[in-house]
N, C-alpha and C positions, 0 to 999 in steps of 0.2 A: 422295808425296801431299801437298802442300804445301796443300792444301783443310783436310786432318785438323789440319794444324799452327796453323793459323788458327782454326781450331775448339774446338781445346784452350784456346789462348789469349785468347776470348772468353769460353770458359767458368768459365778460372780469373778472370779481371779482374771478371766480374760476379759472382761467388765471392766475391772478395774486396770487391765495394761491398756487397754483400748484407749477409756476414756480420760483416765486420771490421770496415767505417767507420764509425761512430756518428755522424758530423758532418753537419750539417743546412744545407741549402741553400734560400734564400726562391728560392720557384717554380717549383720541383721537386725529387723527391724521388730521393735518392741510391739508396736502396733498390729503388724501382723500375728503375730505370736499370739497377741490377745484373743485374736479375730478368730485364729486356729482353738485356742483353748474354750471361746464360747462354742462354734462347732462341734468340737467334742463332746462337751459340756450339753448340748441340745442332744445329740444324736445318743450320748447315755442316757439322759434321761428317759425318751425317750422309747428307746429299747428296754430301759427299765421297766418302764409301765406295760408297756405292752407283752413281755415276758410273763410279767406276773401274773397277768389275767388270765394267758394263756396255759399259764402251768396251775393253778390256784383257782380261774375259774371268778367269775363276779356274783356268784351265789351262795348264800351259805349252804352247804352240805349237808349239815345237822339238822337242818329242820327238815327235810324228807325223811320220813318214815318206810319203811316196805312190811304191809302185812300179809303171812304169812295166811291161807284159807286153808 
């Protein structure tokens, strides 16, 4: 699920604008930016999981059989 991994990844990055970087930028603000990139960061994830299930299913396939009478 490469959706989930990107996900994480937005999540930790505006994590870390959020709570780490103290440093101040003229005409916008680092903190929000952070706050935007965990949103994202949640709302991929997510969409990530819940695509997959839906396309892929939470069952395995392979174990039903259909016999033929």
């Amino acid at each position: 699920m490469p959706g989930v991994g990107i996900g994480v990844f937005l999540l930790t990055l505006g994590a870390i604008l959020t709570f780490a970087v103290s440093a101040e930028a003229e005409g916008f603000s680092i903190n929000t930016v952070g706050v935007i990139l965990m949103i994202a960061g949640g709302l991929a994830t997510l969409l990530s999981m819940l695509f997959w299930t839906t396309w892929f299913g939470t069952r395995d396939e392979r174990t039903h059989t259909t016999h033929a009478h």
